[in-house]
FIGU-597084 format. One record per residue (C-alpha): z, x, y. Coordinates in steps of 0.1 Angstrom, whole numbers, plus 5000, padded with zeros to 4 digits. Example, Ala and Ser with C-alpha at 12.3 -4.5 7.8 and 13.67 -1.06 7.14 Angstrom:
BEGIN
507851234955/507151374989/
***
This chain:
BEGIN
866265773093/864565773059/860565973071/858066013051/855366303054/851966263039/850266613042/846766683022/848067083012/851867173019/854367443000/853567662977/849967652993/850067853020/846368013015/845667653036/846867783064/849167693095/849267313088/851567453056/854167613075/854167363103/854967053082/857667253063/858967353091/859367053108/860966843075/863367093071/864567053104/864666693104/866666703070/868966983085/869466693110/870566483084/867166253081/866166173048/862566363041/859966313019/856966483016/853766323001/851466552991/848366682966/848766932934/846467192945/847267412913/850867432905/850467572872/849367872890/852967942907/855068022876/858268032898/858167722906/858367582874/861967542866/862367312899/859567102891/860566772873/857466512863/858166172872/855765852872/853965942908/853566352897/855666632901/858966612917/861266902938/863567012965/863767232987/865667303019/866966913018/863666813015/862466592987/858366672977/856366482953/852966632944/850666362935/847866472905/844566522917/841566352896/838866542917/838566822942/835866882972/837167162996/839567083014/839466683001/841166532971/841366202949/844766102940/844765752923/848565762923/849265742961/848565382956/851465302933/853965552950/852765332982/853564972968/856465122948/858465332978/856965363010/859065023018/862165223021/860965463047/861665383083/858765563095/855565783081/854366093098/850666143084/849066523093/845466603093/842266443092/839066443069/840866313035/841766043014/845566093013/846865983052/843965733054/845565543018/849365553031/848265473066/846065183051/849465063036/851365083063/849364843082/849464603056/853664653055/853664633093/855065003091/855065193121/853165543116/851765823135/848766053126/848066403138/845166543134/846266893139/843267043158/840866833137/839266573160/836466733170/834266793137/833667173136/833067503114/830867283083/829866983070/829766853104/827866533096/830666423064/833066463093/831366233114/830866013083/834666003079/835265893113/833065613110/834665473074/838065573078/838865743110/838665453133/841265233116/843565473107/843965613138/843265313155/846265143132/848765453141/851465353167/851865723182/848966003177/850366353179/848466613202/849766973199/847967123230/846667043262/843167083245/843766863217/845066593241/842366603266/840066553235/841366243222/841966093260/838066203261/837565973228/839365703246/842265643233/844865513252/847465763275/850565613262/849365653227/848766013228/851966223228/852266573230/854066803207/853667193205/853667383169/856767573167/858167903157/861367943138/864168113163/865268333135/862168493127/863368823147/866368853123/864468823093/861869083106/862069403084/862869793093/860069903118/857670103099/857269943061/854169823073/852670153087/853870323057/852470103031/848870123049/849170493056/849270433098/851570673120/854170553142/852170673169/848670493164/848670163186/848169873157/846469553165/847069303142/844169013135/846368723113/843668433105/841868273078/837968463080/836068223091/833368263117/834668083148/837968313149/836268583160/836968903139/833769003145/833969003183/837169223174/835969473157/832969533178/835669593208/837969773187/835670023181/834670043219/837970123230/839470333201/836070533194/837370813205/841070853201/843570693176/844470353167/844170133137/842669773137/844069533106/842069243099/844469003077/844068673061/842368443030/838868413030/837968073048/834168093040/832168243009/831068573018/832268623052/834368873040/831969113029/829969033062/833169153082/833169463058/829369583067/830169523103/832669733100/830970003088/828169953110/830869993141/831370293134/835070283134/835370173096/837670453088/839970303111/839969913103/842069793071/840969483050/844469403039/843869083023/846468793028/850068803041/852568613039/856468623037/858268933037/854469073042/853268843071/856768933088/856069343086/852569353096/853869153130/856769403132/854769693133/852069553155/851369633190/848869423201/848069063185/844568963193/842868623181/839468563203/839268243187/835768083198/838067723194/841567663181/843567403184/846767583191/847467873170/850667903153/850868273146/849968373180/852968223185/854868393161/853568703172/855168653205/858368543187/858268883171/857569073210/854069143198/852069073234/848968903229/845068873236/843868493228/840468353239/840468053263/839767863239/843267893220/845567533229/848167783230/846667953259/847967753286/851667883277/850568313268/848568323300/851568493325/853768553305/853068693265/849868813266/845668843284/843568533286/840168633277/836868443276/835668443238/833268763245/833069073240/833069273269/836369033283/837769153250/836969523254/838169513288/841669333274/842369583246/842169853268/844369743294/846869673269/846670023250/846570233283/848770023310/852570043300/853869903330/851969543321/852669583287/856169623287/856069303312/854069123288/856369203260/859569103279/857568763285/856868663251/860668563250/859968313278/856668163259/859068193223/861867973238/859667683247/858267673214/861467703188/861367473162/864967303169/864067173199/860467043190/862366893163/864566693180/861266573201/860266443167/863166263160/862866083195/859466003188/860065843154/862965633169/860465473197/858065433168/860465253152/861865063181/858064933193/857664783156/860864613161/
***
């Protein structure tokens, strides 16, 4: 099969978040499978990534490259707001190429990119699907542009889409909710990649870098600061539990939202456990990979999320988890990687001490994430994909 992927942010922006990985992820298993993969997507700043420039080549839709089998053209971008872009060219890369694709996979909501191809591919009788990756229900800001969106363009392209792509129970139940049809809704978890534990550094780089013993218990937050992730309800418990005795809470990740960075900061030193909690900025790579090795406990009391890909990969690493019960992925930690805790503080205080101070249910919980880690490796999910594409295909025809 020849796919495209039309993605508002993909590789080398991985500040964007989860949505990054997840696409790359998927294409270059699909092109590993020997599908043919394009990814459609916008220049957020390439001139800033001086490595990439020698693979780069400019052709008459943007910039050009490879990687990993994949083919990615980066479309110019005339005008910026957030997380939305205006790329005239999408319409003559549409009328020029998109014929030759079998199929078009179109992630995210809330832009002009997927809305243009998928606007296209009606008028081609083209069969595509649309996930909205966790982004039906208009949250965090500029809640009424959202709804806006839904109203102007929402409605027919997700209306038009032949398949839309839930990745969690939650996410599902929401668009069922919005009535959309049962057969149209198909389920799909975010994956991890089943060789991130070989690729996982030397036990220790991370500690040593940041000055933390071997002996400290670590927890690891791993999230874009924004409000409704809940790194404030963290480091109120953290400082609960460890007030008294050792242990070291790392708060990592981009800055979602102006200034909540410096709010997490001054509630930090207002906790009273400042000393012990690092601002370590982003991390990603080689990085990313060592602060999971080191970790002991992963904790995201997410007030909503969708799924949450690195809780995943934290279990992928044997890092046992807390999530709220409002994390998608929640359904497949509780039993088996991790606690299930209400998006509160005292459930969190309660949860980070049972994880610090019982061995017996740790060391269960650790042999678990395995189980949860299986279910969710890339090369399966992957060949899900590929049987979803063909029925895509197969109800056009």
């Amino acid at each position: 099969m020849k796919i495209l992927h039309a993605v508002q942010a993909y590789y080398p922006f991985q500040e964007k978040g989860g949505p990054v990985f997840k696409v790359r992820s998927l294409a270059a298993g699909l092109a590993r499978r020997g599908h043919g993969v394009t990814v459609l997507t916008a220049d957020l700043g390439l001139k800033g990534h001086r490595e990439l420039q020698p693979q780069l080549e400019k052709n008459e839709f943007g910039w050009r490259m490879e990687q990993e089998g994949v083919e990615i053209i980066y479309l110019p971008t005339l005008a910026r707001y957030r997380a939305l872009t205006v790329n005239p060219a999408v319409s003559g890369f549409c009328k020029a190429l998109l014929p030759q694709f079998d199929v078009v996979h179109c992630y995210g909501l809330y832009d002009l990119l997927g809305p243009a191809v998928g606007r296209r591919c009606r008028r081609n009788g083209m069969p595509y699907l649309a996930e909205p990756m966790g982004m039906y229900r208009p949250i965090d800001r500029s809640i009424w542009l959202k709804s806006l969106w839904h109203r102007t363009l929402g409605e027919s392209f997700l209306g038009g889409a032949s398949r839309i792509v839930a990745t969690s129970e939650l996410e599902r139940a929401e668009m069922l909710n919005a009535g959309f049809s049962p057969a149209k809704v198909l389920m799909r978890y975010n994956g991890v990649d089943s060789g991130v534990l070989s690729a996982l550094p030397n036990r220790g780089t991370f500690r040593a870098k940041w000055g933390i013993s071997q002996e400290e218990p670590l927890i690891l937050f791993l999230s874009r600061l924004i409000p409704r992730k809940g790194a404030d309800l963290l480091i109120e418990a953290f400082a609960k539990v460890c007030n008294n005795e050792t242990g070291r809470l790392v708060i990592a990740g981009p800055e979602g939202e102006g200034g909540y960075l410096a709010y997490l900061k001054k509630y930090a030193a207002e906790s009273g456990a400042e000393a012990r909690i690092i601002f370590c900025g982003p991390l990603y790579d080689e990085e990313k990979n060592a602060a999971l090795r080191d970790a002991d406990i992963f904790a995201l009391p997410s007030r909503y999320e969708n799924f949450a890909n690195v809780v995943a990969e934290a279990m992928a690493c044997g890092v046992p988890v807390i999530v709220s019960d409002a994390c998608g992925i929640s359904s497949l930690v509780k039993g088996h990687g991790g606690l299930v805790i209400p998006p509160e503080k005292t459930a969190l205080i309660e949860a980070l001490s049972t994880l610090i101070h019982d061995k017996a249910l740790y060391a269960q919980l650790k042999e678990g994430c395995r189980h949860v880690s299986d279910q969710l490796d890339w090369g399966t999910l992957t060949e899900q994909m590929e049987t979803h594409y063909r029925n895509a295909i197969g109800h056009r025809d």
